[in-house]
PADOLO-325959 format. One line per 3 residues: number of its first residue (from 1); their letters; for each residue x negated, y negated, z negated of C-alpha. Coordinates in Angstrom, 1 decimal. Example, Ala and Ser with C-alpha at 12.3 -4.5 7.8 and 13.67 -1.06 7.14 Angstrom:
2
1 = as = -12.3 4.5 -7.8 | -13.7 1.1 -7.1
END
This chain:
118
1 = xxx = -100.2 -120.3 -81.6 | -102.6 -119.1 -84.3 | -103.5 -115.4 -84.8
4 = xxx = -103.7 -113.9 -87.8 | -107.3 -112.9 -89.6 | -108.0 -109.1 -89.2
7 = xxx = -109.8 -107.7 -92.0 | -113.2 -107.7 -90.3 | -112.9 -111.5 -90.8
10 = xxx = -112.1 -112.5 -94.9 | -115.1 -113.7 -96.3 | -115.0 -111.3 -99.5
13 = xxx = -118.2 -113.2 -100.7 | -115.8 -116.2 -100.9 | -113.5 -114.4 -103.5
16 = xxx = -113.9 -116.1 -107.4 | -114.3 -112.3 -108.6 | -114.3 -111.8 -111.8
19 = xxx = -116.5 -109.6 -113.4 | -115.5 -106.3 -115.9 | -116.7 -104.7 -118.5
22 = xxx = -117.2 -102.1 -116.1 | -120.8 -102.0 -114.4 | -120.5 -103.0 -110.5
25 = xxx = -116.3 -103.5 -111.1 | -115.0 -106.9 -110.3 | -111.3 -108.3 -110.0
28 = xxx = -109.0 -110.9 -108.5 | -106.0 -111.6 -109.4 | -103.4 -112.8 -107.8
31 = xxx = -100.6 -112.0 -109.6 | -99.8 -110.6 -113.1 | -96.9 -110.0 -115.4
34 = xxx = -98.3 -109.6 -118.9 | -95.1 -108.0 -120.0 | -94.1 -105.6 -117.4
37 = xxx = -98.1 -104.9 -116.5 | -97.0 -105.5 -112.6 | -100.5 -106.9 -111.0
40 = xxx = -101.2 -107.7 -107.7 | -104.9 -108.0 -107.5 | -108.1 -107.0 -105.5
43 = xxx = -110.6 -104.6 -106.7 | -114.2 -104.5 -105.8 | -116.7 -102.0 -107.2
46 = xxx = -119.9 -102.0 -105.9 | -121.4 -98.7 -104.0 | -122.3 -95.7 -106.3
49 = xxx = -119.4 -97.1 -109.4 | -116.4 -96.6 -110.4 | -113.4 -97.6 -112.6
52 = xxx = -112.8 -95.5 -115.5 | -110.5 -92.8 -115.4 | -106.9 -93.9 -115.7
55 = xxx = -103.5 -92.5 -115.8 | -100.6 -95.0 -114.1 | -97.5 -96.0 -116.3
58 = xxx = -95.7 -96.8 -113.2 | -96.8 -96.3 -109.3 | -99.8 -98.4 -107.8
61 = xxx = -100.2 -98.6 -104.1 | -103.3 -99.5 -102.9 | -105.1 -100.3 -99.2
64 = xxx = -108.6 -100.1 -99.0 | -109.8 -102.9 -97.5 | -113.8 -102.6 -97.2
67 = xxx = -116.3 -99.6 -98.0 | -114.2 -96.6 -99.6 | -113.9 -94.5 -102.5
70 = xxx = -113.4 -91.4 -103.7 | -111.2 -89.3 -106.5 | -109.9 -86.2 -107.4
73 = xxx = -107.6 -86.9 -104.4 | -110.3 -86.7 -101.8 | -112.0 -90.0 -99.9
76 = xxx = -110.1 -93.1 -99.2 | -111.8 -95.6 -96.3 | -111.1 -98.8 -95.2
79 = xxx = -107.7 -99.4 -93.3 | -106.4 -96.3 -95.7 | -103.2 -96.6 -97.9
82 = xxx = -102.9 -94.4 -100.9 | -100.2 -94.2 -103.1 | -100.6 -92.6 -107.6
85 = xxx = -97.4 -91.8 -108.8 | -96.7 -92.7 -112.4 | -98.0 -90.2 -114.9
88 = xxx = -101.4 -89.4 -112.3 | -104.6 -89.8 -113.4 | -107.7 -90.2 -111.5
91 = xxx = -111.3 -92.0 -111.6 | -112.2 -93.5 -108.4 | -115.6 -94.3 -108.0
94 = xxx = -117.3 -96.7 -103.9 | -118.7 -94.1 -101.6 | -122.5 -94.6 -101.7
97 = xxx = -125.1 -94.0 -99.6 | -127.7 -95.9 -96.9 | -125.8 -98.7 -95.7
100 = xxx = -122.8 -98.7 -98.0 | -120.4 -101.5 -98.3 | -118.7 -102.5 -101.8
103 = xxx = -115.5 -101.1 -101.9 | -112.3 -103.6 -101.7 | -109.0 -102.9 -103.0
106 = xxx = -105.8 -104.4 -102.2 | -103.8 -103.2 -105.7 | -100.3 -103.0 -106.7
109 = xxx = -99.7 -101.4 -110.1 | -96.2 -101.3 -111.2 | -96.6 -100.6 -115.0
112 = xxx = -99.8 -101.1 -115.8 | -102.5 -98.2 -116.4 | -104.0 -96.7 -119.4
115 = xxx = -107.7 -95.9 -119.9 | -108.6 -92.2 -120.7 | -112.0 -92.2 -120.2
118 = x = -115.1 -94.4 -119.7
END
């Protein structure tokens, strides 16, 4: 019978990220509906950045999946779920510090977000 990977086994070197405008931000994709905005995608951002602030047009769910983050919400780490409601806004930025990993992101946004800052 095979066993399932845990996280402390992906190989998130092996990901094709795709870099963003956004210094030390990179993204997967795994799925995306143009219209709607619904993506399903991971997230990296390396220690000490951040994606800009954002506000949600819908919900997004996300599980951290390496390092952690933090936002007006308090600090996210890995194995953590958090959930934005549509209409919140925040700017999440990777915990830094001696030793930090990048932070991973397991994303699902429901409507798409808008940039308000950055």
């Amino acid at each position: 019978m095979a066993q399932t990977p845990s996280l402390a086994t992906v190989d998130f070197a092996a990901i094709p990220w795709k870099s963003t405008r956004h210094p030390g931000v990179a993204i997967w994709f795994y799925a995306a509906d143009r219209q709607s905005g619904r993506t399903l995608a991971l997230i990296k951002m390396d220690p000490g950045c951040g994606y800009p602030r954002h506000k949600h047009k819908g919900e997004e769910r996300l599980l951290v999946l390496q390092g952690g983050y933090r936002d007006e919400a308090g600090v996210r780490r890995a194995g953590e779920f958090a959930v934005y409601e549509d209409g919140t806004e925040h700017g999440p930025v990777a915990l830094d510090g001696p030793g930090a990993a990048p932070c991973v992101l397991l994303a699902l946004a429901h409507d798409g977000v808008l940039l308000v800052g950055g």
